[in-house]
PABAVO-701535 format. One record per residue: residue in three letters; y, x negated, z negated of N, C-alpha, C in turn. Coordinates in steps of 0.2 Angstrom, whole numbers, plus 5000, padded with zeros to 4 digits. Example, Ala and Ser with C-alpha at 12.3 -4.5 7.8 and 13.67 -1.06 7.14 Angstrom:
2
ala497249344961497849384961498449344961/ser498949364965499549324964500049364961/
***
This chain:
437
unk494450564955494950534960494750554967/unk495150554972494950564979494350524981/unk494450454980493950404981493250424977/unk493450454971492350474967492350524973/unk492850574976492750634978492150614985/unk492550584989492350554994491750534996/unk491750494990491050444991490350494988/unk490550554984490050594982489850624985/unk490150664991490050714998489550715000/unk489350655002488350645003487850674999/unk488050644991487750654986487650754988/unk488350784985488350844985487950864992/unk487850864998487950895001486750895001/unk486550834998485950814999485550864991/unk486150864987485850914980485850974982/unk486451014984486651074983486251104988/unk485751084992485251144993484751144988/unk484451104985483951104977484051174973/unk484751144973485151174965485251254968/unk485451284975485351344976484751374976/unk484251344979483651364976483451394969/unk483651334964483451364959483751404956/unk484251404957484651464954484551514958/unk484351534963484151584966483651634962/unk483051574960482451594955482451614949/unk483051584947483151604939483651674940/unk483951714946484351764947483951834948/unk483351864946483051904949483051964950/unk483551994943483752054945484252084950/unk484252134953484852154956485752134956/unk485752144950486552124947486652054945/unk485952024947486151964943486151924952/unk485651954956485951924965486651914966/unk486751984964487551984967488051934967/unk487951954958488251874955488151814956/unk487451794958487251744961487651724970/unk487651774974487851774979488651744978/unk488951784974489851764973489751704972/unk489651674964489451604964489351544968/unk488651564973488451514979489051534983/unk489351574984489951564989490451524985/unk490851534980491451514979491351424976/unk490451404975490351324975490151304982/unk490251364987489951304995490451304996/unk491151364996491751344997492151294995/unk492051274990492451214984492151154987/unk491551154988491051094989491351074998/unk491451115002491751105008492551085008/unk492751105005493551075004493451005002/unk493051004997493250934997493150894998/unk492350905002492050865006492650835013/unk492850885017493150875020493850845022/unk494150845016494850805016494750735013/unk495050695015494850645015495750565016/unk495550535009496050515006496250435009/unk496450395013496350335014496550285010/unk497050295009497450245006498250295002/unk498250274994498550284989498850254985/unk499650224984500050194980500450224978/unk500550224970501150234968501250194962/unk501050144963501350094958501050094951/unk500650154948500750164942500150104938/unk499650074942499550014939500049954941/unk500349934938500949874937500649814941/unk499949804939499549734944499749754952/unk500349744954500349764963500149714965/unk500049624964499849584968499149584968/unk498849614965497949614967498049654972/unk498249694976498249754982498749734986/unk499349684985499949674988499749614991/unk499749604997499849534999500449515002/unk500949464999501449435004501549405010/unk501649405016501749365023502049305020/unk501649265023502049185023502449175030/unk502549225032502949225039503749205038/unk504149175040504849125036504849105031/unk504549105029504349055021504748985022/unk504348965028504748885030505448875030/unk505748945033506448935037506848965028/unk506548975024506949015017507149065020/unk507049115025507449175026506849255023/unk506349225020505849285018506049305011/unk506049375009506349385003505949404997/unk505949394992505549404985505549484986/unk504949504983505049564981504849574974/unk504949624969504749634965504749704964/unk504349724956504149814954504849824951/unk504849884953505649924951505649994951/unk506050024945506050094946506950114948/unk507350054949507750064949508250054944/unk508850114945509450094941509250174938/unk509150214941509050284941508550304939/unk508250324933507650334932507150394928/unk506850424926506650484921506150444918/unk505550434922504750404918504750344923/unk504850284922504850224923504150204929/unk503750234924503050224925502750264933/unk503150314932502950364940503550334946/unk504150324944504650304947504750244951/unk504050184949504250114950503950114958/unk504350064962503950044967504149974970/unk503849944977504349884979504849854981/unk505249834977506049824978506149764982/unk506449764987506749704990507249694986/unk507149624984507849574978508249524984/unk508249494991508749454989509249494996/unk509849464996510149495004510049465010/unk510149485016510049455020509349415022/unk508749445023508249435022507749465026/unk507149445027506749495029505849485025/unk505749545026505149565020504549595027/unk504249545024503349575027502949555021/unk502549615020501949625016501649685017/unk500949685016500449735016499849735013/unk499549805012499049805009498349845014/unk498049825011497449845016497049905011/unk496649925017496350005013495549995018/unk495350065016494750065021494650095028/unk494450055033494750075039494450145043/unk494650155045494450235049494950245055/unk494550285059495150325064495450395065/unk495750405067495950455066495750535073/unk495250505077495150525081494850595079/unk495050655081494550715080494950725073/unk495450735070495750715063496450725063/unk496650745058497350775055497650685054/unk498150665055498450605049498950635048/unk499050605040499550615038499850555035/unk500550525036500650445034501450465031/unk501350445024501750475020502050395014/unk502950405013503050345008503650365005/unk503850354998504550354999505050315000/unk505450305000506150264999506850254995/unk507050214992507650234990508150164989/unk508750214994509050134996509650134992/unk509550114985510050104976510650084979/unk510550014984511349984984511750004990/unk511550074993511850104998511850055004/unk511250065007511250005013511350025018/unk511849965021512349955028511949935034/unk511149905033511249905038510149865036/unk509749875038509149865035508849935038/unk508049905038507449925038507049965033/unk506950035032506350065029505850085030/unk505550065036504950095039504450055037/unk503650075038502950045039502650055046/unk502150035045501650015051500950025050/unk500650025055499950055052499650015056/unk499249945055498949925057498249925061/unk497849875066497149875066496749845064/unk496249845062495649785061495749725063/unk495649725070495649665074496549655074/unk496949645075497349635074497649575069/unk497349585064497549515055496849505056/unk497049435055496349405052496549385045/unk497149385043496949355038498049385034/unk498049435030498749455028499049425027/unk499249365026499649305024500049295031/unk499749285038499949305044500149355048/unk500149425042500749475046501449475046/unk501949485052502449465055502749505059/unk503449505059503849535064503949505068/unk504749535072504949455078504549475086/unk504549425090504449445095503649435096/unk503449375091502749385092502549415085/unk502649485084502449525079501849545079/unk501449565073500649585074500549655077/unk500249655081500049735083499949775079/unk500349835080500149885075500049955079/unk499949995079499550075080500250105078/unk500450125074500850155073501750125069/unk502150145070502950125066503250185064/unk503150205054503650265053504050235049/unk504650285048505350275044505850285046/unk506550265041507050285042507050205044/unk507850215051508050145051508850155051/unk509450105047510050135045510350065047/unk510850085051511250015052511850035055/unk512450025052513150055055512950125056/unk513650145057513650225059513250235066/unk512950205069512750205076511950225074/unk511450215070510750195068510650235061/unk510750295063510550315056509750375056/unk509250345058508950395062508150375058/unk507550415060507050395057506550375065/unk506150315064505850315068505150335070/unk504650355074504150355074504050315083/unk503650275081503450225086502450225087/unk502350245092501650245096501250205102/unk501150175100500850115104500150135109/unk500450105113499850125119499650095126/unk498950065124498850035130499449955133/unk499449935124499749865125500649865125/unk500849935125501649935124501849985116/unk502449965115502549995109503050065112/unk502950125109503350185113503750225107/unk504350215107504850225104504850335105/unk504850365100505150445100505750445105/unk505750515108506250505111507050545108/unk506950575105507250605099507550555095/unk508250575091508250545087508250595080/unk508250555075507850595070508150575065/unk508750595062509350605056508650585049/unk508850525046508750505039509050525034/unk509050485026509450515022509650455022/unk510250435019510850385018511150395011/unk511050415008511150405002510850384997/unk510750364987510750294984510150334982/unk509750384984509250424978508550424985/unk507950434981507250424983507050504988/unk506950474993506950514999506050495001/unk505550555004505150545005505150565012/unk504350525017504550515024503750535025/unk503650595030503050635033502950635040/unk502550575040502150585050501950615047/unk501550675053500850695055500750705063/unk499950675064499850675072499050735070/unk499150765075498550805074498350835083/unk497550825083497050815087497150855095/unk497850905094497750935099498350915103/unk498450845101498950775105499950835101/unk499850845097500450855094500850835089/unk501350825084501650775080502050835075/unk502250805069502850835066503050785061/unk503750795059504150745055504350775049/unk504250755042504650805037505050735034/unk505350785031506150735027505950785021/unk505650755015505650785006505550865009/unk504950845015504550915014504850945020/unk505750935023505850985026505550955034/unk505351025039505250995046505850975048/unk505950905052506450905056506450885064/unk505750895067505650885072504650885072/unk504550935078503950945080503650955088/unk503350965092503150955096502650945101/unk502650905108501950875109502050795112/unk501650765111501650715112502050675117/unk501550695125501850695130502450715132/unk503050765128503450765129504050745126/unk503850715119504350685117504150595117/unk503750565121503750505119503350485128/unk503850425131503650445137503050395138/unk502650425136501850365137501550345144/unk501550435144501250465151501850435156/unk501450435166501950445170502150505171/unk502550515172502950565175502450625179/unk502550695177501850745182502250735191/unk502850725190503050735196503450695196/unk503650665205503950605208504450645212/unk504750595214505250605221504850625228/unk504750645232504450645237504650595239/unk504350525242504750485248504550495255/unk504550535255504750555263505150595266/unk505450605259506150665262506850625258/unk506950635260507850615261508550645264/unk508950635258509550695259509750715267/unk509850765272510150745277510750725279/unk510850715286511550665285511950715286/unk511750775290512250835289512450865280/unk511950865276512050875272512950905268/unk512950965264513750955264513550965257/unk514050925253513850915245514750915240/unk514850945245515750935245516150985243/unk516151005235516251085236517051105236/unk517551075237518151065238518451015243/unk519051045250519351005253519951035254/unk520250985256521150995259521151035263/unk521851075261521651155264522151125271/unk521651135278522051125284522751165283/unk522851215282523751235281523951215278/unk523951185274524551165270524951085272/unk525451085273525851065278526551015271/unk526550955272527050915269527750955269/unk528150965264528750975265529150935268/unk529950955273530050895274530750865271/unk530850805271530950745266530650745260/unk530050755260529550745255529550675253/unk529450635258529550545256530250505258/unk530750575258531550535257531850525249/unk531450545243531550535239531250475235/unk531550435233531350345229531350365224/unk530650325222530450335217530950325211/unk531450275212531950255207532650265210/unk533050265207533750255208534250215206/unk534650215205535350185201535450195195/unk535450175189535750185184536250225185/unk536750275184537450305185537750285177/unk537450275175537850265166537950175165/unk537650145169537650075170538150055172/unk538649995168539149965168538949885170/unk539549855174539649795173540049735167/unk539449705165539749685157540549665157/unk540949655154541549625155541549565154/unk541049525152541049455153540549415158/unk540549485162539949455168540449405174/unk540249325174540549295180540249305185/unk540549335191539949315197540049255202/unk540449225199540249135200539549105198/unk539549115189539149105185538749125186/unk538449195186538049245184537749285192/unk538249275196538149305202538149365205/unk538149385210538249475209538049515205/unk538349545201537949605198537749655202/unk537149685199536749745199536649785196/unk536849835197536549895193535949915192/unk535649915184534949905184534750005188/unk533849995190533550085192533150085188/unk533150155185532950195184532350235186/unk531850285182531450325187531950395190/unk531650375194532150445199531850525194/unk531950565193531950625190531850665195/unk531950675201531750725207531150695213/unk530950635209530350625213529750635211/unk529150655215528850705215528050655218/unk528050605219527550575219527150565225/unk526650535227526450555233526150635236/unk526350645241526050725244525350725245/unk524850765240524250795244524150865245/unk523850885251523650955250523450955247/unk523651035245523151065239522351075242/unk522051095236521151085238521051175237/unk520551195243520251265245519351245244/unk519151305243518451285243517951295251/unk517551265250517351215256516751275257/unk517051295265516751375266515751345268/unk515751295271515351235273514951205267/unk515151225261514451175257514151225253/unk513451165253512851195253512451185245/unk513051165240512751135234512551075232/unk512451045226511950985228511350975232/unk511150935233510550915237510150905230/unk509650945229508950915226508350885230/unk508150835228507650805230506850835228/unk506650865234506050855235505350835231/unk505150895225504650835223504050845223/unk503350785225502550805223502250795216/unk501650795217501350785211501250695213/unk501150685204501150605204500550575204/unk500350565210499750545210499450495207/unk499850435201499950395196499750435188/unk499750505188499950535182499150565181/unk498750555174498350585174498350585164/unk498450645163498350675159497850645152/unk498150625147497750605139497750645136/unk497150665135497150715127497050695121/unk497250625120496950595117497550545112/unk498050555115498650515113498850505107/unk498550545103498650535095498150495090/unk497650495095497150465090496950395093/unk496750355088496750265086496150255084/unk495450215086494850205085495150165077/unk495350105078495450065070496350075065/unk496150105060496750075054496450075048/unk496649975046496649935042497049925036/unk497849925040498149895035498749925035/unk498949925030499749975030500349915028/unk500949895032501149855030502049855031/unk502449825028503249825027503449765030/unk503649765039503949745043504649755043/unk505149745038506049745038506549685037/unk507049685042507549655038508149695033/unk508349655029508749705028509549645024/unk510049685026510649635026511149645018/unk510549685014511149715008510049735005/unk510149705000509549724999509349754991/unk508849804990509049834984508449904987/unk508049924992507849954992507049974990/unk506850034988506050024985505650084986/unk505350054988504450084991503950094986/unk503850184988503150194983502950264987/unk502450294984502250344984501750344991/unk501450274994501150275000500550315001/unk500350365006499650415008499550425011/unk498850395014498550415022498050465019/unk498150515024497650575022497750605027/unk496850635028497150685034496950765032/unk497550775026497650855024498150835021/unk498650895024499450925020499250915012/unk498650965010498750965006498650894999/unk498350845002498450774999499050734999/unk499450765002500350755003500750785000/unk500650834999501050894998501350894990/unk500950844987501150844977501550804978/unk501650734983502050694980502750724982/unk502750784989503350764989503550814984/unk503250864980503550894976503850864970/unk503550784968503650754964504250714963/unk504250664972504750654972505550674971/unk505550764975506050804975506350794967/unk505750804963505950814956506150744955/unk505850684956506150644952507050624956/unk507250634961507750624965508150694962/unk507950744958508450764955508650754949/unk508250714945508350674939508550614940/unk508750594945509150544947509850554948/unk509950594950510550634951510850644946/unk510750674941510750694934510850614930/unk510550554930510650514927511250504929/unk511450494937512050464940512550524937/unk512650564937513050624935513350584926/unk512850584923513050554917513450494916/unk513050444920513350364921514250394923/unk514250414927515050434933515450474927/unk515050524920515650554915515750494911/unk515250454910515450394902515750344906/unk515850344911516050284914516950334917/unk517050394921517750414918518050424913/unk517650444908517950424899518050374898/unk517650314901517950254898518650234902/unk518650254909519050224910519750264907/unk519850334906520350374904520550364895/unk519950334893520150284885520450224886/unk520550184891520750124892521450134894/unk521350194901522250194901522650214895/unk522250284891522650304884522850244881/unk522450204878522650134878523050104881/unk523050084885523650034886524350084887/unk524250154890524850174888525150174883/unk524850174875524950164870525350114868/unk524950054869525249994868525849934869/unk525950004879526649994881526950044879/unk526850094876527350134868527350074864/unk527150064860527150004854527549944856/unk527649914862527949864864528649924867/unk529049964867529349974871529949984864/unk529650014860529850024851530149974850/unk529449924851529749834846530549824849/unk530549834856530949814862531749824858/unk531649914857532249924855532249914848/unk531949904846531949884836532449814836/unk532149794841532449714843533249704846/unk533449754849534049784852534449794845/unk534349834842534649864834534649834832/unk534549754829534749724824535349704827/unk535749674821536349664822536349574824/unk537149544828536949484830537149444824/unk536849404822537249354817537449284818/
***
């Protein structure tokens, strides 16, 4: 397992000069060096890979005990608004066993829970923060992201919580989907006591089959996003998430001038009103307009013929517009350096992460979590999403099945009943035919 691998890396790294040694001893011929040299190279090679990559935290369910590693928030407990979760592979399934993760069961709800791992930072270091998702009951409107907490921040997981006084966390990834307006993934970066939203937005999948989600922040303050492996957003820090102040301000001691001409069109001095240009009203007299014949004008009082809009009126007169031999474009403002603004190279990295944890509401609930992976190598990532690709087309294929027995049946049913309104329409006239007695 990653975890023997990890923990052994001390060991290997305190043997493996012994062990060359000897084998050195026992190699003495000529041709038997060489081969010795390939050898010590292709085990110092192996032995550094995997010394190096390094696995944090790994779920996929496939031990069913989740509540020994799952802690539930007692956060709305009191108020009944906190939702049950339970293991699920779903409606859509191939291997039950690799497929199952945590499903939110009730609607209207909101779900906090988390699990803790072993803490580390990421500083000097690749992350990789990896889960998937599959939202079964096509969800209108709900939460599928995680959080990456710190140390100090939980004392105790029963107390992790969203809401206005939500627990601190380092990081927020995932998809968030609510109406047509929110269908985007988010990555949020906390800094210096504010939580800092991507400025991007970043297209999720929406549909009922298992979709997996890839942050990575890496040491030379940069990021990338994958969706089932594909990029869909990369970068740097500083420019897609506004942390930093701004390199550059306003200058405030300059200011547009009053001559300034910013006007790129005026009334051309020639052009001159027609005249009886405003001897024409807007309206006129009906011509086709009668006085009713039952009109009293004792009773009903003078008549009037109703107006109409006038057909040759023309509206009020403006000169036409010439370009303004006088303007000078817009006015740009003036700008220095921000002497507020100094430079992080550091933005991506977090001395403490503890705890990984599911902060959502969700209004239609049916959604499931698995596949979760802090590592900081692609390559400790990179099998799941191949796996889930595969199982999300096995899913596909189930639904394709479900959707032919289900229009056969309903195409049996019609046959049917048109049948039986055959059978009834026979009696009908069987019943006509006899004779009356």
């Amino acid at each position: 397992s990653y975890q023997q691998i990890n923990h052994s890396c001390w060991y290997q790294r305190r043997v493996r000069g012994s062990q060359f040694k000897r084998l050195e001893h026992q190699h003495t011929h000529k041709s038997a060096t060489h081969s010795f040299n390939m050898t010590l190279l292709v085990v110092l090679t192996t032995l550094i890979a995997l010394c190096s990559a390094h696995v944090y935290f790994k779920e996929d369910f496939s031990d069913a005990n989740w509540e020994s590693r799952w802690v539930v928030s007692d956060w709305k407990k009191d108020s009944g608004e906190s939702g049950a979760w339970a293991l699920s592979a779903g409606k859509y399934y191939t291997d039950e066993s690799k497929e199952r993760g945590l499903k939110t069961t009730q609607d209207a709800r909101f779900y906090d829970i988390s699990a803790k791992h072993e803490e580390f930072s990421n500083r000097g270091k690749d992350l990789f923060i990896q889960f998937s998702v599959k939202h079964e009951q096509t969800i209108d409107c709900g939460g599928g992201y995680i959080k990456l907490v710190p140390a100090d921040a939980l004392d105790d997981q029963k107390n992790f919580k969203g809401g206005e006084k939500e627990t601190k966390y380092n990081i927020m990834f995932g998809p968030d989907i609510c109406g047509y307006s929110t269908k985007k993934v988010h990555f949020i970066l906390h800094n210096k006591g504010t939580n800092h939203l991507i400025k991007s937005d970043i297209p999720c999948e929406t549909d009922e089959f298992t979709h997996i989600y890839t942050g990575a922040l890496y040491p030379d303050n940069t990021f990338k996003v994958f969706v089932d492996g594909e990029e869909k957003k990369s970068g740097t820090i500083p420019d897609n998430w506004d942390i930093l102040p701004p390199k550059k301000i306003n200058d405030p001691s300059q200011s547009k001038p009053a001559d300034w001409v910013d006007e790129k069109m005026i009334d051309d001095p020639e052009d001159k009103k027609p005249e009886g240009w405003d001897d024409i009203p807007a309206e006129i007299v009906d011509p086709e307009a009668q006085k009713p014949d039952d009109w009293d004008d004792d009773l009903d009082g003078e008549w009037e013929a109703p107006k109409i809009p006038n057909p040759e009126y023309r509206g009020p007169w403006h000169p036409k517009k010439i370009e303004n031999p006088a303007y000078q474009g817009p006015w740009v403002h003036p700008q220095i350096d921000n002497p507020e603004y100094k430079d992080d190279p550091e933005l991506y990295a977090f001395d403490s992460f503890k705890y990984l944890g599911i902060d959502i509401w969700q209004v239609k609930s049916g959604s499931i979590f698995s596949h979760f992976t802090l590592a900081d190598s692609w390559d400790d990532v990179k099998g799941d999403i191949e796996l889930v690709n595969t199982i999300r087309e096995g899913e596909k294929a189930k639904k394709d099945e479900e959707d032919k027995a289900k229009r056969a049946a309903e195409e049996n049913a019609k046959e049917e009943a048109d049948e039986d309104d055959d059978d009834t329409d026979e009696d009908d006239e069987d019943e006509e035919d006899k004779p009356d007695l």
